[in-house]
Each structure stands twice: as structure tokens, then as C-alpha cells.
GUTI-678654 format. One line per 3 residues: number of its first residue (from 0); their letters; for each residue z negated, x, y of C-alpha. Coordinates in Angstrom, 3 decimals. Layout:
BEGIN
NUM = A = Z:X:Y ~ ... $
This chain:
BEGIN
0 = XXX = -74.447:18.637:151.744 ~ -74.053:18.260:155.727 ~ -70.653:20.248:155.542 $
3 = XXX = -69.286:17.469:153.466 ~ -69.628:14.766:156.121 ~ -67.162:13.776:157.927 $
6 = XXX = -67.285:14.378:162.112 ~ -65.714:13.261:164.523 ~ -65.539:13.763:168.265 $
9 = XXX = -64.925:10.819:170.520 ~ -63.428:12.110:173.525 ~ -64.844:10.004:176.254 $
12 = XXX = -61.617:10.055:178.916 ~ -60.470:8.200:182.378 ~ -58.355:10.296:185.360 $
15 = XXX = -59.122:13.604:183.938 ~ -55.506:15.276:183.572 ~ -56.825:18.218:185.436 $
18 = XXX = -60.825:18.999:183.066 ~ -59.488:17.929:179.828 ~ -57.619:21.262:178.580 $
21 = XXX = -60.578:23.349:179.593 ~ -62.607:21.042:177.932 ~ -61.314:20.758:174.604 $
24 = XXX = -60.904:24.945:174.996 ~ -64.919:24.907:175.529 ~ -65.196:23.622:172.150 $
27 = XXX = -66.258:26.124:169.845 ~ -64.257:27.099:166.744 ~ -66.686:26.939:164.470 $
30 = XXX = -67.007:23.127:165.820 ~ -62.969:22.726:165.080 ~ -63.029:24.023:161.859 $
33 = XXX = -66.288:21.723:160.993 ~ -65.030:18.406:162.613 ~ -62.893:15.734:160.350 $
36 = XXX = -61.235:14.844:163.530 ~ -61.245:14.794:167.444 ~ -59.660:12.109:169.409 $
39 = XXX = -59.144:11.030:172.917 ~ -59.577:7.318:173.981 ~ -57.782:7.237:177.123 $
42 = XXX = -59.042:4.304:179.631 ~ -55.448:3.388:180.544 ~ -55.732:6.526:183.277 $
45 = XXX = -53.849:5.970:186.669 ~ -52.839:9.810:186.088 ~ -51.081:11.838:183.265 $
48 = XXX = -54.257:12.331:181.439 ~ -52.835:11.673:178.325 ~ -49.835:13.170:178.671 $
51 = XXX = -51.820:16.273:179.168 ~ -53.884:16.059:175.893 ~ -50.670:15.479:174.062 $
54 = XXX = -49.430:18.837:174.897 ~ -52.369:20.261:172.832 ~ -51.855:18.656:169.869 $
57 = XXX = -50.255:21.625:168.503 ~ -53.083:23.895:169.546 ~ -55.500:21.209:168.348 $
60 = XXX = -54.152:20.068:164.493 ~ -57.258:17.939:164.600 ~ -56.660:16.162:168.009 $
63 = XXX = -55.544:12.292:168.198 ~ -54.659:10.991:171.734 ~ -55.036:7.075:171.501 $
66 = XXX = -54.700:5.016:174.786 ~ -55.660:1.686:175.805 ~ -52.833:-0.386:177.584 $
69 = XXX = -55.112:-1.901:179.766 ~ -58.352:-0.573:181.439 ~ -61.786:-1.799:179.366 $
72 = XXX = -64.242:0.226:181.084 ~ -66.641:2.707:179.966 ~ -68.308:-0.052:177.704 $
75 = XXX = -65.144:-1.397:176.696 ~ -63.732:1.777:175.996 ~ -67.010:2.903:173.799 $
78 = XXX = -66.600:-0.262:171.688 ~ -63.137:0.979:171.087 ~ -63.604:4.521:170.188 $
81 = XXX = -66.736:3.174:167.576 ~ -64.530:0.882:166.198 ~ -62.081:3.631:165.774 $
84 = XXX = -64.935:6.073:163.956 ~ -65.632:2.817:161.468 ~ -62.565:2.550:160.182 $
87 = XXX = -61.990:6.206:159.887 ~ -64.597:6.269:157.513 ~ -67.104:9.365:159.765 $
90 = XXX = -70.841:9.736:158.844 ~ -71.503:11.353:162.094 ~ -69.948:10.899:165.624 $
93 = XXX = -70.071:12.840:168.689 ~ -69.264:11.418:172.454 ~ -68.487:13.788:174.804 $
96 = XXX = -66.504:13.057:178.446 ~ -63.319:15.029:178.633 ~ -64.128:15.647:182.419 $
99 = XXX = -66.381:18.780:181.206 ~ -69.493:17.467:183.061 ~ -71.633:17.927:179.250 $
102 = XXX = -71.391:21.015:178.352 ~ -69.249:21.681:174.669 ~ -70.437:24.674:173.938 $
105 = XXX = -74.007:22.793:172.985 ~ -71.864:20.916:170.124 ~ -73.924:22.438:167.267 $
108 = XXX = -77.217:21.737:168.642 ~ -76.545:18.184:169.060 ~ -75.186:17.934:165.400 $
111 = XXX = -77.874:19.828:164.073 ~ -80.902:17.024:163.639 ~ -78.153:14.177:162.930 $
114 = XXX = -77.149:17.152:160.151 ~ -80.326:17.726:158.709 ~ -81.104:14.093:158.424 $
117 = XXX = -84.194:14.621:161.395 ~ -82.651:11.697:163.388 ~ -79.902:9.123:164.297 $
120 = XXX = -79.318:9.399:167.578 ~ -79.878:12.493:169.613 ~ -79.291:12.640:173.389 $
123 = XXX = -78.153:15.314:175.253 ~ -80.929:15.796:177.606 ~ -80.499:17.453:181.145 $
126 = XXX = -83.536:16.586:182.453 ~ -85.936:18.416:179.561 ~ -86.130:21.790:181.229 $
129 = XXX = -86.464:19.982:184.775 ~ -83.931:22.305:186.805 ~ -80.321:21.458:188.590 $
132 = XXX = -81.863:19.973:191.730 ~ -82.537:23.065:193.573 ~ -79.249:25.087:192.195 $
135 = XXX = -76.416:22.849:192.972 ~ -75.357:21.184:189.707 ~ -76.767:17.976:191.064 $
138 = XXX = -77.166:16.353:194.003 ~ -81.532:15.929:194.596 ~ -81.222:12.354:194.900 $
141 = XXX = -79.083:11.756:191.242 ~ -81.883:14.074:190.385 ~ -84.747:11.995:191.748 $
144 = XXX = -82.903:8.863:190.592 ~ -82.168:9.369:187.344 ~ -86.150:10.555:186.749 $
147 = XXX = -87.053:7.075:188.816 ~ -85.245:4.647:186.633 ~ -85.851:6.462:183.714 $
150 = XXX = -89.291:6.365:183.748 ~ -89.291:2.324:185.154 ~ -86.885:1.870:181.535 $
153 = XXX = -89.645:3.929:179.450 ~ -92.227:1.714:180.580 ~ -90.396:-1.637:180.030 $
156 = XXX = -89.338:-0.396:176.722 ~ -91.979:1.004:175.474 ~ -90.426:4.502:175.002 $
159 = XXX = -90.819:8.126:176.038 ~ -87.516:9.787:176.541 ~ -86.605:12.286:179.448 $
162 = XXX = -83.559:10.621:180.263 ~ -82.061:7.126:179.376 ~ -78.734:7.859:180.764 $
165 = XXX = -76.737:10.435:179.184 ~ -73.212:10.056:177.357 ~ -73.663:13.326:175.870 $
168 = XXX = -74.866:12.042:172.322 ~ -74.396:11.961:168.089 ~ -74.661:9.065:166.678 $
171 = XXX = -75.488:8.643:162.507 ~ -72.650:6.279:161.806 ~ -74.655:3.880:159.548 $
174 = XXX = -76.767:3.450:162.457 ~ -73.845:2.221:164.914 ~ -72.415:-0.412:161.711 $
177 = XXX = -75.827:-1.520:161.937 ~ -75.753:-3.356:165.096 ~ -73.440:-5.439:167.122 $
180 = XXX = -72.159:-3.146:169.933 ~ -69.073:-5.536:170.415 ~ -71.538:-7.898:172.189 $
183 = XXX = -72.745:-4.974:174.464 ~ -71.861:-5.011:177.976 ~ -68.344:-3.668:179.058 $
186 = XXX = -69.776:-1.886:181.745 ~ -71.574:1.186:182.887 ~ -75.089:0.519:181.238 $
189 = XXX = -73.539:0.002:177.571 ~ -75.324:3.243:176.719 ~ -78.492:1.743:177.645 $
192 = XXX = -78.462:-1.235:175.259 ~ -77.330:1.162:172.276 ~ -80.571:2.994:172.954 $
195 = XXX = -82.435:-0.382:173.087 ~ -80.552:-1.296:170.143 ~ -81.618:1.882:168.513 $
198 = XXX = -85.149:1.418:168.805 ~ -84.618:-2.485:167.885 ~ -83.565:-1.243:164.864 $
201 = XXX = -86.430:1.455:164.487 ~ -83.634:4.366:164.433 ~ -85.038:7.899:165.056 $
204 = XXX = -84.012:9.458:168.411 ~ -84.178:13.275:169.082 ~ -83.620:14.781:172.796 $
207 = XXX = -81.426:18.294:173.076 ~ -81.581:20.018:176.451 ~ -78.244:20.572:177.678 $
210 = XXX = -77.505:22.274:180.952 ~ -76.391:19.760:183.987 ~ -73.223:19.319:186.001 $
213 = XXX = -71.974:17.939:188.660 ~ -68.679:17.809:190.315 ~ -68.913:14.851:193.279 $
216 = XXX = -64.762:14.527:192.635 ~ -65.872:12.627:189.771 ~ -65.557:9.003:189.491 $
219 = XXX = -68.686:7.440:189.304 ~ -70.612:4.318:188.899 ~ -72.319:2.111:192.117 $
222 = XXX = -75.881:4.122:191.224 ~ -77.515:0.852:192.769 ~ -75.803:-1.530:190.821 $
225 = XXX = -76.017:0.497:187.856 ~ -80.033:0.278:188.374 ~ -80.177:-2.670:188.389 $
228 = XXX = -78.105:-3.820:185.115 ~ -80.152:-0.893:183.479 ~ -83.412:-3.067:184.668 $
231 = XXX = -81.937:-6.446:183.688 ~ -80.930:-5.633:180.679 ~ -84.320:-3.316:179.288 $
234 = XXX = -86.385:-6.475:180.427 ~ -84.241:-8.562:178.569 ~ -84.711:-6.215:175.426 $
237 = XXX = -88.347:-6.604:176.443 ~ -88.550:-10.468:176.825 ~ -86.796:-10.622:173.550 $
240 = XXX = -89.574:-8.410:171.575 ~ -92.661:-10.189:173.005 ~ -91.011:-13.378:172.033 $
243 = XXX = -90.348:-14.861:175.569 ~ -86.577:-15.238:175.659 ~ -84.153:-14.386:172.835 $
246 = XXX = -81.085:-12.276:173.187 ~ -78.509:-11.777:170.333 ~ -77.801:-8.125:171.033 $
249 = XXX = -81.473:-7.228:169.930 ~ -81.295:-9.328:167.112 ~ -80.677:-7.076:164.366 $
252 = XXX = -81.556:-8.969:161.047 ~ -81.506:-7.249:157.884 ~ -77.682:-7.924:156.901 $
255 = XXX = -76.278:-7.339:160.388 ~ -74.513:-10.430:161.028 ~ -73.573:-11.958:163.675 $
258 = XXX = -75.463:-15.043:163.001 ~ -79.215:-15.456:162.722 ~ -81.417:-18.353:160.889 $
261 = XXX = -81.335:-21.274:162.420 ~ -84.769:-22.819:160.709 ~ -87.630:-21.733:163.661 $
264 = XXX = -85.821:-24.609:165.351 ~ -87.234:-28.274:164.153 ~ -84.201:-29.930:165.119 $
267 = XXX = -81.433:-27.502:164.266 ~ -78.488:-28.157:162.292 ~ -79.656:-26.288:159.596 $
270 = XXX = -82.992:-27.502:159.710 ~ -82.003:-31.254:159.349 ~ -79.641:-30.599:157.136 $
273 = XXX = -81.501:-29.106:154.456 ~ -84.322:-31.728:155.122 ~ -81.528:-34.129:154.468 $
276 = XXX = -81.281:-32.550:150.804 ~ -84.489:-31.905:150.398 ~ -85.088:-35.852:150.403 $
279 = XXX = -82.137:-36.235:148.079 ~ -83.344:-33.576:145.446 ~ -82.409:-30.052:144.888 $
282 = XXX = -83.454:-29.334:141.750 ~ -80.618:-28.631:138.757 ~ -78.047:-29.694:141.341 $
285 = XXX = -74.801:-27.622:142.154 ~ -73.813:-26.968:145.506 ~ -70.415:-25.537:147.053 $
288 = XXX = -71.368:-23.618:150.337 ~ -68.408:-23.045:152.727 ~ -69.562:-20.524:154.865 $
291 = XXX = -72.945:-18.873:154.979 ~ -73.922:-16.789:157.837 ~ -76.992:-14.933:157.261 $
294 = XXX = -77.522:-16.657:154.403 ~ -80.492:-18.614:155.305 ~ -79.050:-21.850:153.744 $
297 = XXX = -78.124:-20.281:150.876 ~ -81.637:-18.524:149.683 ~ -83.493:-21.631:150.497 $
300 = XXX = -81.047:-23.731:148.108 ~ -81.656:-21.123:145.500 ~ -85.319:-21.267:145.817 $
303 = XXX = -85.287:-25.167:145.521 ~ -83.390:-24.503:142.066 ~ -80.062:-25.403:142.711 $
306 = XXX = -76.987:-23.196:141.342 ~ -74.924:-22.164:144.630 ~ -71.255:-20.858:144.642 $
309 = XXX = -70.090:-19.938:148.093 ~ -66.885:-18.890:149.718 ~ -67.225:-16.592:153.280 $
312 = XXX = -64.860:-14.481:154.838 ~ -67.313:-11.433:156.115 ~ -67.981:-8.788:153.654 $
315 = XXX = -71.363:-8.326:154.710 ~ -72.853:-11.719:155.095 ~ -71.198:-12.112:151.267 $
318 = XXX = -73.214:-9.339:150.145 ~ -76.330:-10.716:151.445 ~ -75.591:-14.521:149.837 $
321 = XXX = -75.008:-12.465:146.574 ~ -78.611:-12.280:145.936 ~ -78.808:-15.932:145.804 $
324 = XXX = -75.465:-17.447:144.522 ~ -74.423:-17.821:141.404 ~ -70.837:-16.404:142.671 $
327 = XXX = -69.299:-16.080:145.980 ~ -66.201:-15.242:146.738 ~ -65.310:-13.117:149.429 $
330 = XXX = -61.975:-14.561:150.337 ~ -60.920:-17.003:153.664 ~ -61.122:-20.340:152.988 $
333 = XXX = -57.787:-21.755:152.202 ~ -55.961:-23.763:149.971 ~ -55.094:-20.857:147.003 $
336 = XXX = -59.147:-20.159:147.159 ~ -59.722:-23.740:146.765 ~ -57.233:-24.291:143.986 $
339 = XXX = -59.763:-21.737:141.994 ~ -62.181:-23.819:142.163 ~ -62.713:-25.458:138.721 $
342 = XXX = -66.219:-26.905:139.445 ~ -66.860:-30.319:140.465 ~ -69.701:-30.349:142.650 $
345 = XXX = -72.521:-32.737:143.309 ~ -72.943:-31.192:147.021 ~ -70.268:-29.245:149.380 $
348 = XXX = -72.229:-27.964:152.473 ~ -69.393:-27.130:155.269 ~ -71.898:-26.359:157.796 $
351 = XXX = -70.362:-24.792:161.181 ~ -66.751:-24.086:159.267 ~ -64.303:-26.687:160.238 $
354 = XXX = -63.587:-26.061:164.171 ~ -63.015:-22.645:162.677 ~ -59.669:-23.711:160.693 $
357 = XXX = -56.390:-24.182:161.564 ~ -56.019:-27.472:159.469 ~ -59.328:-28.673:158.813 $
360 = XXX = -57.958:-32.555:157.682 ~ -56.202:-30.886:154.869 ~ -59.948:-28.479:153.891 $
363 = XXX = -61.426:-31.783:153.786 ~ -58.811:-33.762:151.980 ~ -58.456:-30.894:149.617 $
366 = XXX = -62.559:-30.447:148.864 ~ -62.341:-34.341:147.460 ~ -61.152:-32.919:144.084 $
369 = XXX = -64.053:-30.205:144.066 ~ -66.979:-33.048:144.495 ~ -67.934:-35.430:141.761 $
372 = XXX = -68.035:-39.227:142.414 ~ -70.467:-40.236:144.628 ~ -71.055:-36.416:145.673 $
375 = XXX = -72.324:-35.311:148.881 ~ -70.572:-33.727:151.662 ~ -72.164:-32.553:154.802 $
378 = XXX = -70.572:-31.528:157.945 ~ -72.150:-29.826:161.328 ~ -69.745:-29.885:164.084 $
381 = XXX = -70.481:-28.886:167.860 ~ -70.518:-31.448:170.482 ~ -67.738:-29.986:173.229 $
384 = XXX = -69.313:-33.396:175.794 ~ -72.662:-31.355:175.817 ~ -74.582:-31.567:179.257 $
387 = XXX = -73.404:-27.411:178.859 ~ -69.603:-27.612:178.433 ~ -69.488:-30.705:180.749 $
390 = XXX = -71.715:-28.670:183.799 ~ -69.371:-25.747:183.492 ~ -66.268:-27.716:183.366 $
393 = XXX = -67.016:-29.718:186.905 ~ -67.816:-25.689:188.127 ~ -64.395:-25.109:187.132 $
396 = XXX = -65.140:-22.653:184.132 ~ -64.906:-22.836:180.322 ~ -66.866:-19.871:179.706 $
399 = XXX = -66.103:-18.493:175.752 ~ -68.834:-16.645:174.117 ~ -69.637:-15.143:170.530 $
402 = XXX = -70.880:-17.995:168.940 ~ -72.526:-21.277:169.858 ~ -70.840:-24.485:171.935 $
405 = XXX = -67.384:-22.249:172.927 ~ -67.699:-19.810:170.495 ~ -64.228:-17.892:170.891 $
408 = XXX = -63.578:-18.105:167.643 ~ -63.348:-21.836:167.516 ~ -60.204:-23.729:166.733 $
411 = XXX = -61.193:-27.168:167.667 ~ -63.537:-29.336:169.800 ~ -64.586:-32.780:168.622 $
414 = XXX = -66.528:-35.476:170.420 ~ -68.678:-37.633:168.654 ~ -65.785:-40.422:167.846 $
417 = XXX = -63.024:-37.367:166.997 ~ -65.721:-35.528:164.874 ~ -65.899:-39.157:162.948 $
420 = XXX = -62.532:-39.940:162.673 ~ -61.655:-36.397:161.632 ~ -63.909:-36.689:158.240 $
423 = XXX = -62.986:-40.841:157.806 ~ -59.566:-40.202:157.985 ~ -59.231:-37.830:155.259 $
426 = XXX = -61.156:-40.598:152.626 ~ -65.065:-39.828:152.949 ~ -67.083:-42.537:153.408 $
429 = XXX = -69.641:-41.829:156.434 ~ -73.330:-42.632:154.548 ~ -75.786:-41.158:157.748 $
432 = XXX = -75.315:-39.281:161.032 ~ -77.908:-37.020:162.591 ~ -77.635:-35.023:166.034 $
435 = XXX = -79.578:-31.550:166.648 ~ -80.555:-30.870:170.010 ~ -79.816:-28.221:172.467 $
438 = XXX = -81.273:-24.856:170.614 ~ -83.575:-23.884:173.506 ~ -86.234:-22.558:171.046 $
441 = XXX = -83.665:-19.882:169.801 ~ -83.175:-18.650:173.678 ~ -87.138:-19.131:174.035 $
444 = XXX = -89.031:-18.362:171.096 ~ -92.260:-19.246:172.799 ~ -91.564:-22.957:172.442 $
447 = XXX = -92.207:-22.656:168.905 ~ -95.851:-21.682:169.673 ~ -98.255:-24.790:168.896 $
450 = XXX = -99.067:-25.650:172.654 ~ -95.411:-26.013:173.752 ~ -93.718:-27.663:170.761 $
453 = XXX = -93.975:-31.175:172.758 ~ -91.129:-29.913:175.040 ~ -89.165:-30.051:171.933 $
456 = XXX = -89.888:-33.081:170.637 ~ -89.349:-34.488:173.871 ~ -85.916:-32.900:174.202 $
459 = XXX = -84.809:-34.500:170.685 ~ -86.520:-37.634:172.067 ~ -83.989:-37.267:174.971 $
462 = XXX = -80.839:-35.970:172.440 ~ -81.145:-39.376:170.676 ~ -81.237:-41.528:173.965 $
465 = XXX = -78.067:-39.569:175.176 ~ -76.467:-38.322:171.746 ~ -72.933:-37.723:173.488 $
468 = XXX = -74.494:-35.677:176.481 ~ -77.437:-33.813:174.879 ~ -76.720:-33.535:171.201 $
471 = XXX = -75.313:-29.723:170.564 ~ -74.035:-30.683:166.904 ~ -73.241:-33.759:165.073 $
474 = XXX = -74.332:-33.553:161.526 ~ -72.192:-35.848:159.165 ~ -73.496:-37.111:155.558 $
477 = XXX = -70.526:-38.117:153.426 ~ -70.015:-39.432:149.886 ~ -67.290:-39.479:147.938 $
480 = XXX = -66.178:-42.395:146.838 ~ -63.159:-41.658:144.369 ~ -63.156:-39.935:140.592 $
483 = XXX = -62.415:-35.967:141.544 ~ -59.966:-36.073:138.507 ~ -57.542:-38.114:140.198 $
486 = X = -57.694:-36.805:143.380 $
């Protein structure tokens, strides 16, 4: 039933000490006694904003005042309060600016279609009954504006809505753990890419008409600048769809991790890796996968007839690599989790793990006892003396990202000779090396297409002339060469 779902009301707020008591007070009751919860994220205001919404805690039982010690932004701070409405557990959430410019009292109409299951996302609309220009409750050239770029975004997206850039909305909260809104933009247009993220993901959209306001005290955005990332970042969404150039955020695979298959590349890591098996034989074998990602690996192991066992941190990329192992467990990888293991393996696959943790030498020295003589290990490791790393270094930057070269998450950074001596000097023997080239066909899916695939056989061509300068992983095969019982 819809009054059994949990609501909750993220309280958009920045420098608003003096609109956020009316606003909360334009809040219907029936809305208070409906909501699971309403709570404040306070962008680390330069006034007493939240002092002010702590006085009406005891007016409001169901108000929480959080506040973030330094400033994120209105992106930043979305990402925050989103989080927030995960982890609380809500089926439905509300945004709504505590400055009063969206109008509370329409609360129930933009809960009703998320309600009654007619959509995912509604926006709170103030330019469906076309008025505000002429009365006063916004200036004729946010008016004009707004229409302008909103109908230049329809186009490139391939949408019809009559207004891209509300913050007035509800969002279906299986909808927002759907995609990756942490890699959105902190800024100003991170409202834009959840609507292109919305219609990546085929959600349903609805449009309420709410009444406009304007109060030219208000803090704003740079309405040019703010154009223009709206632009850049809906022909990005649009580049990505037609296949042109690819762009994580749109991305949105079936299993919602942050990784994505890495086999439309011929000379990926994965690719050559599993070509690697392939040539040794799948069939009956047993394989130990540390890691799995989306799981790609993993399902094309278990069509080739091997039994797979695999150990991953992520809940959700576990559940998807439960289809295809035999058992994963859904643990970080560390010595107790290894100790479990009672299998000895012909194959361990630690494919993009090790610059991920803290003591990799003692993983590898470790995974010896789960590998039977003369078993296979194979290691991918990124190469930090990339043409990349090394370009951005002499520009003075190391620039960390979500994954790839300087993923943020990484640990360690091998070269070529460190990535070698880091696997010889824990006892594998080193039986073949093979180097992937730089993933352009991921950022250009184009190059994939028959009449362009030369440009990437001429970049491996390159990788293997200049391994340490073009090469974006090193891929490792390794035996071992000692009796897993008395290891």
C-alpha cells in the first residue's frame, strides 16, 4: 500500500537562516504525518542556517538537521543527501530548497504518480501553464532562458519535457540505487545528468505544474556558465547513445556497477586474458576469481565449463557473479577469507585486484597454497609510465579518477620491472607477459565498427614497440612451481 512506504524529504539548504522556518511551516500536515522523515543537508552555510532549523526540531519530531563541514556544492550536496535516503532505507524521496522558491504546499501532487506507481521521477514543472513572466515571479529573461535551453536539451536528448531545470522533484528510490550519481558533476547541472541518467535507464518521468518564484536575493548560479555545462554534458549523453564517445555516467549496465565489460576491446586486459585460457583449455577446470566487476569474466568462464568460486567485496557485483559461480563469497579479500579456502585450484585469476591491497606480496604469497602444482596464476596490473600519467605529470597534475590508470581507489603503482618483481619475489615463476593497449575503443565505441578497427591494431602495433610508454596494463602468466600442501 503507498501509505506503507517510507518518505522522506531532502531539504535542499545553503544561506537560508531567514526562508527556512516559513518553509518547513508551508508544509502541509497531512505531508508531516505521511513522511518517514524530513531532514536538512546544510551546505556548510556562511550564516546560522542551521542553527535556525535546530530550533524546530521540537515543533518538527520528524526533522534531522545534518551539516556538511565543508562546502560540496549543490551537486555535492545532492550526492550527500541521496546517500543519506539509501541508507535510511526510503522508497520515495522528495527534494525541495529550504529557501521557499518551490512551493510546499504542492507536496502531495508531486508524491502522487511516484505513489501510485505512474512514474519515477516527477518534476515540478513551472513552465507547464506558461505564466510568471508578465506577473513578477520571474524575471522575462530567466523566463525566456530557461524555455531556450530547455528546448536546445530536448532536442539533443531526444526528450519532450517543459523544463529540464527544476530541483523541485520525487524521486522512486530504486531508481536513484540504480545509477551512479557519485560520478555526477558537483556542480550546478547535477540535476541535468540525473534526468539524462533517468532516461538512460528508461525510468518514467511525469511533469507537475507548480507555481514559480523568484526572489533576486537568492544566490544563484552564472546562468551562462550553467548553459553551457547543461549543453556539454546532454551532448555527451548524446555522443554516448549513438555510439560516438563513451561516458561512464550513462553507462548503466544491468547490475549497476561501477565497472563495465571490458571484451568490445580486442586488446583489453580482459580480452587477452581469457584468450590466454581459452588456448590453455577451460573445460572441467576450476578457477579462483579474485575480484569480478560486472562479472563479464566470470559468465564467460562458466559458459566454457569451468567451475568458478569468487571472492568480491561489492554486494551487488556478487549478486550478479552468483548466477555463474559455483560460490562467491561476499567478503574483502584478506588473509581469514583466504584461510577458508580449502580448494586447490588449477587457475587463480587476480585481474585488476592487487594495486587495490594494502599488502599485495603477502595475497600473492598466501594464494600459493590455494593453486595446485603447476597451476596458473594471472595478474593485470596498470602501467603508472603510460604516455597518460607521464603527460599529466610534466603538466604538473596527477589527476585521480573513478577507475582506470589513477583510479582513487588504488593502493599502488607498478612499472613494468616493479609489476615483475612484485609477483617473482613472492615464488611464481613468470611463464608469458602480454601488454593491452590504451582502451580508446571504450571512450570511442565507433572504433569497433569494421572500417576503423585498423586504428586499433595499429595502436597495439605501437603498444608493443613502446610497451613501457603505451601499454595501459601488464598482464602476467604465472605457474606455480611448488606442491600447495607444503606451502
Amino acid at each position: 500500500m503507498p501509505d506503507q512506504q517510507k518518505i522522506g524529504i531532502f531539504i535542499v539548504a545553503y544561506n537560508a537562516e531567514s526562508r527556512i522556518a516559513q518553509t518547513l511551516a508551508r508544509i502541509p500536515q497531512a505531508i508531516w504525518a505521511q513522511i518517514t522523515e524530513a531532514y536538512v543537508v546544510d551546505d556548510c552555510s556562511t550564516d546560522e542556517t542551521v542553527q535556525h532549523a535546530m530550533r524546530l526540531k521540537d515543533v518538527y519530531p520528524k526533522l534531522r538537521v545534518l551539516r556538511s563541514r565543508m562546502n560540496q556544492r549543490y551537486g555535492g550536496n545532492q550526492k550527500i543527501g541521496f546517500q543519506y535516503a539509501i541508507d535510511r532505507g526510503f522508497d520515495i524521496l522528495v527534494t525541495l530548497h529550504a529557501d521557499g522558491q518551490y512551493a510546499p504546499e504542492i507536496l502531495p501532487e508531486i508524491l502522487a504518480p511516484v505513489l501510485e506507481n505512474r512514474a519515477d521521477i516527477v518534476l515540478g514543472s513551472r513552465m507547464i501553464r506558461r505564466q510568471g513572466a508578465g506577473d513578477g515571479s520571474m524575471p522575462l529573461y530567466k523566463y525566456g532562458g530557461n524555455l531556450l535551453l530547455t528546448r536546445i536539451l530536448n532536442r539533443l536528448a531526444g526528450m519532450n519535457l517543459h523544463e529540464f531545470h527544476t530541483g523541485y522533484r520525487a524521486y522512486r528510490m530504486r531508481f536513484l540505487e540504480s545509477v551512479p550519481f557519485w560520478d555526477n558533476t558537483d556542480d550546478w547541472h547535477f540535476d541535468t545528468e540525473i534526468l539524462l541518467q533517468g532516461l538512460a535507464r528508461q525510468a518514467s518521468i511525469a511533469e507537475i505544474p507548480v507555481p514559480p518564484c523568484y526572489d533576486h536575493s537568492i544566490r544563484r548560479a552564472n546562468g551562462l556558465i550553467y548553459a553551457v555545462h547543461c549543453i556539454q554534458t546532454t551532448l555527451r549523453y548524446a555522443m554516448h547513445r549513438n555510439g560516438i564517445c563513451y561516458s561512464r555516467n550513462y553507462d548503466l549496465n544491468a547490475s549497476g556497477s561501477k565497472y563495465s565489460s571490458k571484451f568490445a576491446d580486442p586488446y583489453s586486459s580482459h580480452t587477452l586474458l581469457y584468450r590466454h585460457l581459452e588456448a590453455q583449455g577451460l573445460a572441467g577446470k576450476t578457477v579462483l576469481e579474485l575480484g569480478v566487476g560486472d562479472a563479464s569474466l566470470t559468465q564467460r568462464l562458466a559458459e566454457q565449463g569451468t567451475v568458478v568460486d569468487c571472492i568480491e567485496l561489492n554486494s551487488s557485483d556478487a549478486r550478479t557473479a552468483e548466477k555463474y559461480a559455483r560460490q562467491v563469497w561476499n567478503e574483502a579479500l584478506d588473509f581469514t577469507q583466504l584461510d577458508q579456502v580449502k580448494e586447490r585450484y588449477d587457475i587463480v585469476i587476480a585481474a585488476d585486484i592487487l594495486e587495490h591491497l594494502l599488502y599485495p606480496e603477502e595475497i600473492l604469497s598466501k594464494l600459493k597454497a590455494c593453486v595446485k602444482k603447476g597451476g596458473l596464476l594471472l595478474v593485470s596490473l596498470p602501467n603508472v609510465a603510460n604516455v597518460y600519467v607521464r603527460l599529466n605529470l610534466l603538466l604538473g597534475r596527477f589527476p585521480y579518477h573513478s577507475k582506470g590508470l589513477l583510479d582513487r581507489t588504488h593502493l599502488h603503482f607498478y612499472t613494468r620491472k616493479s609489476a615483475e618483481r612484485l609477483v617473482s619475489r613472492t615464488g611464481w615463476e613468470i611463464a608469458g607477459r602480454e601488454y593491452s593497449s590504451i582502451p580508446v575503443a571504450m571512450v570511442f565505441p565507433f572504433l569497433r565498427k569494421r572500417g576503423f578497427r585498423f586504428f586499433l591494431h595499429a595502436l597495439h602495433g605501437l603498444t608493443m614497440l613502446f610497451r613501457g610508454l603505451f601499454c595501459y596494463q601488464f598482464l602476467l602468466y604465472c605457474r606455480n612451481p611448488n606442491e600447495s600442501d607444503l606451502l
